[in-house]
Backbone as a printed PyTorch tensor [residue, N CA C, xyz], in Angstrom:
tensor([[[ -65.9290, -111.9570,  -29.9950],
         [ -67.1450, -111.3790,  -30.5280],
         [ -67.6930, -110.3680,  -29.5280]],

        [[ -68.1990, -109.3810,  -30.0320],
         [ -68.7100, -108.0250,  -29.5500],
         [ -70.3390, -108.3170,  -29.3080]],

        [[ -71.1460, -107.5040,  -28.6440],
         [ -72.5160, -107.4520,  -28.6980],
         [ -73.1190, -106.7620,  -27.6620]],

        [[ -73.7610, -105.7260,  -28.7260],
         [ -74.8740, -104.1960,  -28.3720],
         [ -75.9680, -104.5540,  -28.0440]],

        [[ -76.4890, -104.5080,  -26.3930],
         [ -77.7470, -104.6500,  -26.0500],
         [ -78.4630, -103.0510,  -25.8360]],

        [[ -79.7070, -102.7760,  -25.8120],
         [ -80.4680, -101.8720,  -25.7660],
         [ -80.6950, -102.0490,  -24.0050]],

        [[ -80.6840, -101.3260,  -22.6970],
         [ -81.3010, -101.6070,  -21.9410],
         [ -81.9040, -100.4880,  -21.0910]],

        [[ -82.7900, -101.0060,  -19.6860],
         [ -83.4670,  -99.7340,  -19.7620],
         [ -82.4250,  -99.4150,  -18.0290]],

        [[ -81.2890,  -99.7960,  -17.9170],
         [ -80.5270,  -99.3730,  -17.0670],
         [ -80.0210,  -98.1010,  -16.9880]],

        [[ -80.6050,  -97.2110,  -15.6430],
         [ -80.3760,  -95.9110,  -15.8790],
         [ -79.3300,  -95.3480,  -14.4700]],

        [[ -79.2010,  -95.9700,  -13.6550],
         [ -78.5460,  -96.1200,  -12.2250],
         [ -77.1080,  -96.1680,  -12.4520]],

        [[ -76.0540,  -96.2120,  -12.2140],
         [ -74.4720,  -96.4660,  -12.0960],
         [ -74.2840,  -97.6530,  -11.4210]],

        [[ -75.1210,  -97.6140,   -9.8860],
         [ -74.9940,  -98.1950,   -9.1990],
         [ -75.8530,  -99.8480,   -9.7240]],

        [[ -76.5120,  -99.5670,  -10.3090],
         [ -77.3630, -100.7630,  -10.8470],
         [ -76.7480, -101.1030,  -12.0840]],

        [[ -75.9470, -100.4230,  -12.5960],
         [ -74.9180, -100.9600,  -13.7610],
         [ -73.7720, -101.9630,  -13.0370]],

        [[ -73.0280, -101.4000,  -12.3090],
         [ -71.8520, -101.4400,  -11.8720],
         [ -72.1400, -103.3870,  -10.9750]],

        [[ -73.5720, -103.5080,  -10.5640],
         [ -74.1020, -105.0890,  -10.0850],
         [ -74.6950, -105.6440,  -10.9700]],

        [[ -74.6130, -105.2800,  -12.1670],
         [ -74.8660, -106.0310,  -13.5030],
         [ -73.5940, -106.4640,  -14.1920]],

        [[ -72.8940, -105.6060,  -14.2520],
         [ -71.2580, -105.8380,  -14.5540],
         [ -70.8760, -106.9970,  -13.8650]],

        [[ -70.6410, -106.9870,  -12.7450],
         [ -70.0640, -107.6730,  -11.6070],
         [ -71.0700, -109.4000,  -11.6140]],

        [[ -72.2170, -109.1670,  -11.8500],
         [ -73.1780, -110.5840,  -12.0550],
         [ -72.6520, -110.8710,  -13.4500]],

        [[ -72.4550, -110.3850,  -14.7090],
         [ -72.3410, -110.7850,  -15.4000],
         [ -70.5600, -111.3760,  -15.4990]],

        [[ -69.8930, -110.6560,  -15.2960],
         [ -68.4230, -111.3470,  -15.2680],
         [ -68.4470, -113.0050,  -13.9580]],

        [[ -69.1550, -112.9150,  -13.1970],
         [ -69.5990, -113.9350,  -11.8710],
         [ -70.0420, -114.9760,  -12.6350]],

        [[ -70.9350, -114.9700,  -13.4780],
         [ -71.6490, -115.7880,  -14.2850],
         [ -71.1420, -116.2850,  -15.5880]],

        [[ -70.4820, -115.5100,  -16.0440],
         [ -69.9970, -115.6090,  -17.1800],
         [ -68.2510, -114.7710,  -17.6490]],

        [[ -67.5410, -115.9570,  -17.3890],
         [ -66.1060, -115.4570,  -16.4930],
         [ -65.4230, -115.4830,  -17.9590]],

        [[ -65.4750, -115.5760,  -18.8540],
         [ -65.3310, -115.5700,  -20.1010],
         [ -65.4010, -114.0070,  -20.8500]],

        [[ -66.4050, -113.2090,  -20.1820],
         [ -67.0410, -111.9270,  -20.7190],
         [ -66.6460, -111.1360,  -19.9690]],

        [[ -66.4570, -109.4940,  -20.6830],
         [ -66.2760, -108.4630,  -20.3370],
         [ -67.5860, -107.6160,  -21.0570]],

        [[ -67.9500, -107.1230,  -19.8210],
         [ -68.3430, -106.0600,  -20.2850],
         [ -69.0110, -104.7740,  -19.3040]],

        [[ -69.7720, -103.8090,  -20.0440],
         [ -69.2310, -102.5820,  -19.4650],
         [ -70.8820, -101.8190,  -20.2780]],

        [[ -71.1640, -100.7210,  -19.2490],
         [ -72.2250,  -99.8460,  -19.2600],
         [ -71.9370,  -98.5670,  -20.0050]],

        [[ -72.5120,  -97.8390,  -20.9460],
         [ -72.7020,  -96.7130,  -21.1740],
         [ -73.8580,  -95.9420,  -20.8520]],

        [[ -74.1730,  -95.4860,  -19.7240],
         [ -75.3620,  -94.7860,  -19.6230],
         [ -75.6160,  -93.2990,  -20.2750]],

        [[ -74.5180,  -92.8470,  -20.7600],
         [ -74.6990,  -91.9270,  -21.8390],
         [ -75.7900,  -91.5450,  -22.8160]],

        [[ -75.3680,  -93.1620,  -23.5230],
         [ -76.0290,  -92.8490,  -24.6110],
         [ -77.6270,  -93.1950,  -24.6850]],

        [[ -78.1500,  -92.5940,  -25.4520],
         [ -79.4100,  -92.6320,  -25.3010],
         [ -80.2340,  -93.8300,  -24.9410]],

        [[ -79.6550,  -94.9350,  -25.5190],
         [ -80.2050,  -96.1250,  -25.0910],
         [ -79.5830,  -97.0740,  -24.3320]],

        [[ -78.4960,  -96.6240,  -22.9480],
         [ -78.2180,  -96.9300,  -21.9990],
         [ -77.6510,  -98.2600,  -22.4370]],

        [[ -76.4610,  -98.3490,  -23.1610],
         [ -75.7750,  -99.2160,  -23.8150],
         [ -75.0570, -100.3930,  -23.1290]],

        [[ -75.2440, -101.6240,  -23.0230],
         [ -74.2240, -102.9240,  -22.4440],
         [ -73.5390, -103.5860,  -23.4130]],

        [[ -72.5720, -103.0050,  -23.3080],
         [ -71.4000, -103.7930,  -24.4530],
         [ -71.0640, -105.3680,  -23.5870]],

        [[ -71.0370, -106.3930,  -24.4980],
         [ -70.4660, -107.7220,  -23.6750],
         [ -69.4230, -107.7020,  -25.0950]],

        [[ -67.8960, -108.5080,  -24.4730],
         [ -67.3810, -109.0370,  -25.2940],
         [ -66.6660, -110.1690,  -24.8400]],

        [[ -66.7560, -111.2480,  -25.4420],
         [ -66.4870, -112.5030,  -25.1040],
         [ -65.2150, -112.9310,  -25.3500]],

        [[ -63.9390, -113.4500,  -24.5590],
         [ -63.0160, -113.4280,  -25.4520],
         [ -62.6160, -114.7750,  -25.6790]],

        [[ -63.8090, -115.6650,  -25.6470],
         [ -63.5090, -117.2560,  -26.3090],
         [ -64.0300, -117.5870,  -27.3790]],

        [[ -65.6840, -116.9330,  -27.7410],
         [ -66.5780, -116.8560,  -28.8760],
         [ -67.5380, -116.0630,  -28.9720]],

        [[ -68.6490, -116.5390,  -28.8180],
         [ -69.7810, -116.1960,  -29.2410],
         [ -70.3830, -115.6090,  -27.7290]],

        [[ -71.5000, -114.6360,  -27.7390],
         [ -71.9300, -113.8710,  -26.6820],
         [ -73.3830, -114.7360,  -26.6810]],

        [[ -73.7610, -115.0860,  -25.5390],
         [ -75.0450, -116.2970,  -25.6150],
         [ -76.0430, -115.0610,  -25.0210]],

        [[ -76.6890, -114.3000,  -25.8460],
         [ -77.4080, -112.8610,  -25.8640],
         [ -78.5480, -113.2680,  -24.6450]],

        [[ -79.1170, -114.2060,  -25.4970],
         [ -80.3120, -115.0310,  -24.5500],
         [ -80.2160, -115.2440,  -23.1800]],

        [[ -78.6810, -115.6260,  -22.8650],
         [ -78.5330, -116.0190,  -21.1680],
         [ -78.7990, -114.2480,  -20.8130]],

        [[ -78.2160, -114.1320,  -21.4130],
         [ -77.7690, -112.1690,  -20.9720],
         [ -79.0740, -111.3990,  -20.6160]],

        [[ -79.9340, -111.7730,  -21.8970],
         [ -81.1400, -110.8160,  -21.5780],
         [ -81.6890, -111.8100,  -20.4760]],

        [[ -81.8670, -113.0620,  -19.8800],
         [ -82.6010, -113.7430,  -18.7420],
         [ -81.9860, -113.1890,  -17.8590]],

        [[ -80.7260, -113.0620,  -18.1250],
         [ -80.0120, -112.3670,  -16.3130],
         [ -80.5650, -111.1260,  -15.8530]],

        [[ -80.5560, -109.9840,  -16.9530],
         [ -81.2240, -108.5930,  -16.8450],
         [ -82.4850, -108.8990,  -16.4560]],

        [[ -83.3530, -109.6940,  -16.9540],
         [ -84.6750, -109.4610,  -16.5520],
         [ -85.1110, -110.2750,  -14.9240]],

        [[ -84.1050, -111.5220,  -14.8190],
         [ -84.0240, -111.5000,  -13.5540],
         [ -84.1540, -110.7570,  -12.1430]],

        [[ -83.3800, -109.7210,  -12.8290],
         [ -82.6100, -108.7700,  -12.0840],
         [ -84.0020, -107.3790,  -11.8790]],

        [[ -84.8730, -107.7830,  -12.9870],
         [ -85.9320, -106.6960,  -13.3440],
         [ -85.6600, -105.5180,  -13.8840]],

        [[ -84.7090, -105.7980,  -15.2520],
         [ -84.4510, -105.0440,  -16.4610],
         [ -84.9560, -105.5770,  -17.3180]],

        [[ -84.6840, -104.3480,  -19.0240],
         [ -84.8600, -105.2400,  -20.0980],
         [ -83.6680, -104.9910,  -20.9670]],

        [[ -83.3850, -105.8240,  -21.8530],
         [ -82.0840, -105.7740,  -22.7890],
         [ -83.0120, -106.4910,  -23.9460]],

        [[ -82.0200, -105.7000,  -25.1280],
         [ -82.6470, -106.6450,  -26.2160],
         [ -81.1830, -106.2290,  -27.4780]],

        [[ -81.0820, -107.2170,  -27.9420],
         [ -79.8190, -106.6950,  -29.0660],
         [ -79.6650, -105.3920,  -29.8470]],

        [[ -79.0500, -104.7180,  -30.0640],
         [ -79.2540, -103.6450,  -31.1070],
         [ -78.5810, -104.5570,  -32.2380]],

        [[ -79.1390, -104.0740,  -33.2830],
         [ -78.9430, -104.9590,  -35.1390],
         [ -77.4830, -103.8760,  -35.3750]],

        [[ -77.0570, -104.7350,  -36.0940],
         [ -75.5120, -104.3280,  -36.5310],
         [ -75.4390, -103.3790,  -37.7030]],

        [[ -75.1650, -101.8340,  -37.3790],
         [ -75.6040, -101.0250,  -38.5270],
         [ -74.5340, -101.4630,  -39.3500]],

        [[ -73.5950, -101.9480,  -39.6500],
         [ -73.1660, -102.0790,  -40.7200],
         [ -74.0090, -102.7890,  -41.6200]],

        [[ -74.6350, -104.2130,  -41.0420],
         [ -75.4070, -104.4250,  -41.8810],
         [ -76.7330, -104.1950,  -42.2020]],

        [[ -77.3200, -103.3200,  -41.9350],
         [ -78.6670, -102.6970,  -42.0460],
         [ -77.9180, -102.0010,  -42.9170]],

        [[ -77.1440, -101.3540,  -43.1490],
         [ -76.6190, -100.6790,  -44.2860],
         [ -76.1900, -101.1810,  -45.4600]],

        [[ -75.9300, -102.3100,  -45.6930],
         [ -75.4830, -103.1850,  -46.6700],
         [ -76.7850, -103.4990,  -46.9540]],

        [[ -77.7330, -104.6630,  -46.2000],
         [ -79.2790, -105.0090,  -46.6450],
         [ -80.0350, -103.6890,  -47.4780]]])
């Protein structure tokens, strides 16, 4: 399972120790920064199940970020 957080990570360098805490913590997950895109994108993908969003956004804000899910346009498009 895949999952699009919104965050307000704008640094490389502050990506790149979010990456690294999050694979540390959660050795199960990959994932990876887009600071590109407008809303400074954290892809997690889990490759046993489910992405536990909640631990994810406590770690960021730990850390003194914020993350919050982006909604799945496919289905905002279907609804």
């Amino acid at each position: 399972m895949v999952e699009v957080f919104k965050t307000n990570v704008k640094q490389h360098h502050d990506a790149e120790h979010l990456v690294r805490l999050i694979h540390e913590n959660f050795v199960d997950y990959r994932a990876n920064f887009d600071l590109h895109d407008c809303d400074n994108i954290l892809r997690v993908k889990s490759n046993t199940g489910i992405v536990h969003a909640a631990c994810l956004v406590s770690l960021l804000q730990s850390c003194g970020f914020e993350a919050e899910i982006l909604p799945d346009e496919v289905n905002l498009l279907v609804t």
